[in-house]
C-alpha positions as CSV (number, residue, x, y, z in Angstrom):
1,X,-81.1,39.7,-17.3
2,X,-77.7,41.1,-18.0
3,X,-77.0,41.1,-21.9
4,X,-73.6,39.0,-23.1
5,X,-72.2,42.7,-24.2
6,X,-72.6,43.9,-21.2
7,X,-71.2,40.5,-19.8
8,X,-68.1,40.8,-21.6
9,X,-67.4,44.7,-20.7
10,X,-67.8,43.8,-17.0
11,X,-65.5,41.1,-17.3
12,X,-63.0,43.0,-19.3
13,X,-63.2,45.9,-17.0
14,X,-62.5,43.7,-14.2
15,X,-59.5,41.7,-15.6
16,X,-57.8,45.0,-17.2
17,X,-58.1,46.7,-13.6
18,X,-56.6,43.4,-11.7
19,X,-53.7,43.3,-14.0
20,X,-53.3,47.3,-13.6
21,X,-53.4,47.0,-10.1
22,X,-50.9,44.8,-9.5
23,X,-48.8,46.8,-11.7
24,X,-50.0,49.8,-9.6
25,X,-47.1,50.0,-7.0
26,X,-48.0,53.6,-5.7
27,X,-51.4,52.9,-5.0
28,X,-50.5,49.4,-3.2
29,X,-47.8,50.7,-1.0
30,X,-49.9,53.5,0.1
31,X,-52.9,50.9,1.0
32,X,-55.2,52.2,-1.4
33,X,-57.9,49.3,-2.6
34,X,-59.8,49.3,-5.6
35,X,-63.3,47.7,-4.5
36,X,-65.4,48.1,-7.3
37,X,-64.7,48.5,-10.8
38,X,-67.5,48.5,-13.6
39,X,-67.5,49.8,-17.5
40,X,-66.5,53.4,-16.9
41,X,-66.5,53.2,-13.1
42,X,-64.2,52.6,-10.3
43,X,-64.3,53.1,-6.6
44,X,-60.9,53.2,-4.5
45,X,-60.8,53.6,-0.5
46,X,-57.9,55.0,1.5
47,X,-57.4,55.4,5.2
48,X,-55.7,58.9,5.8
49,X,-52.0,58.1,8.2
50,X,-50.2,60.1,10.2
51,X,-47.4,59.8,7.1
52,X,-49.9,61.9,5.1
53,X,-50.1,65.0,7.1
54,X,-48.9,68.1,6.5
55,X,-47.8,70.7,8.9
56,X,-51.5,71.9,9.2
57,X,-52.4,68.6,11.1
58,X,-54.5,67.5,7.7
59,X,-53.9,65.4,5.1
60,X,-51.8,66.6,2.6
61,X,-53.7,67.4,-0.9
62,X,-51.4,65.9,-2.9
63,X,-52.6,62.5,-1.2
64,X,-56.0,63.7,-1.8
65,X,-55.5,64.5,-5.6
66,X,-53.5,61.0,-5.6
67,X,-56.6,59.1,-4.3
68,X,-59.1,60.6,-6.6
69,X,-56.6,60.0,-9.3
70,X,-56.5,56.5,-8.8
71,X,-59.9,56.1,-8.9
72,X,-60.1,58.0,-12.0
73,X,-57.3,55.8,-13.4
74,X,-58.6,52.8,-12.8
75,X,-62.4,53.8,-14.7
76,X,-60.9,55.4,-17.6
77,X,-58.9,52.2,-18.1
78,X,-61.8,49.6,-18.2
79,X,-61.8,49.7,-21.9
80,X,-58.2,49.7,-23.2
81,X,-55.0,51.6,-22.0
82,X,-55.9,55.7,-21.8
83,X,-53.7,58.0,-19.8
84,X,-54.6,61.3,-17.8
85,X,-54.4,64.5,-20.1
86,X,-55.2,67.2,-17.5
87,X,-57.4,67.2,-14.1
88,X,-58.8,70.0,-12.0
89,X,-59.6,69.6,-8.0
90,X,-61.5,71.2,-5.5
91,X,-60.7,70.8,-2.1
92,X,-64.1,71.0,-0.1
93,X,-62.7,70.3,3.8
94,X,-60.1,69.2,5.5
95,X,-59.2,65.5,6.2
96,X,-57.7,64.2,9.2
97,X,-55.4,61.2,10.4
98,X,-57.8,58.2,10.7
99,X,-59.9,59.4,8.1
100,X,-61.6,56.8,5.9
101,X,-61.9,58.5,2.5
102,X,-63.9,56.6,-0.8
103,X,-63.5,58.2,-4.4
104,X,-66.2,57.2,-6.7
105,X,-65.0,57.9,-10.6
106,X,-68.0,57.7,-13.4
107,X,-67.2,58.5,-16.8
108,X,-69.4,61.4,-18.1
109,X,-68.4,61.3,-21.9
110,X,-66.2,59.3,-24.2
111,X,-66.0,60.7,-27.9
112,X,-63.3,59.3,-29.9
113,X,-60.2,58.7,-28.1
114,X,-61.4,62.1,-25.5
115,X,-63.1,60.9,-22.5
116,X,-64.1,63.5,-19.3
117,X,-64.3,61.3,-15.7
118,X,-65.9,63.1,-12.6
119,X,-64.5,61.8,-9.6
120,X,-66.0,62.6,-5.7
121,X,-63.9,61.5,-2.4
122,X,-66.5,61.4,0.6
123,X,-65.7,61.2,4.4
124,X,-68.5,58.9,5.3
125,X,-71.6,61.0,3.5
126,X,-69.3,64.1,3.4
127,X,-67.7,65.3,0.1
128,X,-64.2,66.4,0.8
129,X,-62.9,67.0,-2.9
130,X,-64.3,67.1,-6.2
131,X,-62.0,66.5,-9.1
132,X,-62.5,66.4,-12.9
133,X,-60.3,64.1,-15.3
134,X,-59.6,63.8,-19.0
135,X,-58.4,61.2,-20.0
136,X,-56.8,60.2,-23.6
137,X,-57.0,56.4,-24.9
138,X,-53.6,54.8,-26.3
139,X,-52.3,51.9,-28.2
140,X,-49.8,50.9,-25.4
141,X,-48.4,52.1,-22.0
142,X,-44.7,52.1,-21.8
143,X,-44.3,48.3,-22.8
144,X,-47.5,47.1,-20.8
């Protein structure tokens, strides 16, 4: 049986990530869909395009730090407004054009307004990158 405080931060977490999302004009245009959000959690999914290559034939890291980013985002932001203070990737192996890529962010530790976010963007079973947030809670985000 699921307790009413853990009722109410699933349901906040899920209202504050619809209302960021459909702020979130980057992560629309670009197809990115957040499919599961949860206290401290967040899972996004991307299909790779050919607009996302790079002259290597693979997908260009940026987009790779971008999806990971968003997923990281979107779980440091189910308790209140917090932005990114610093993130560190690894780049595990290269992605391709048609590539169907999930990154699952779960926070690790929140203390004060400080919180660290682990975030890991698989190919299928495959990690392709591992990338490591910190994230800073605000009052407010630009107006929002």
């Amino acid at each position: 049986m699921t307790s009413p405080r853990a009722s109410e931060s699933q349901e906040r977490a899920t209202r504050l990530a619809g209302e960021m999302y459909e702020r979130d004009t980057a992560s629309r245009a670009l197809g990115i869909v957040i499919s599961d959000v949860s206290p401290g959690r967040a899972v996004a999914t991307m299909t790779v395009t050919a607009a996302m290559t790079q002259g290597h034939g693979t997908c260009h890291g940026g987009y790779l730090f971008l999806l990971a980013d968003t997923a990281f985002a979107f779980a440091c932001n189910t308790d209140g407004p917090a932005v990114a203070a610093g993130a560190d990737v690894e780049f595990l192996a290269p992605v391709l054009e048609g590539d169907v890529l999930v990154a699952t962010a779960d926070e690790r530790v929140v203390r004060g307004r400080s919180g660290i976010f682990d975030v890991t963007v698989r190919r299928g079973a495959e990690p392709v990158l591992e990338f490591r947030g910190r994230s800073r809670s605000v009052r407010t985000l630009g107006g929002v």
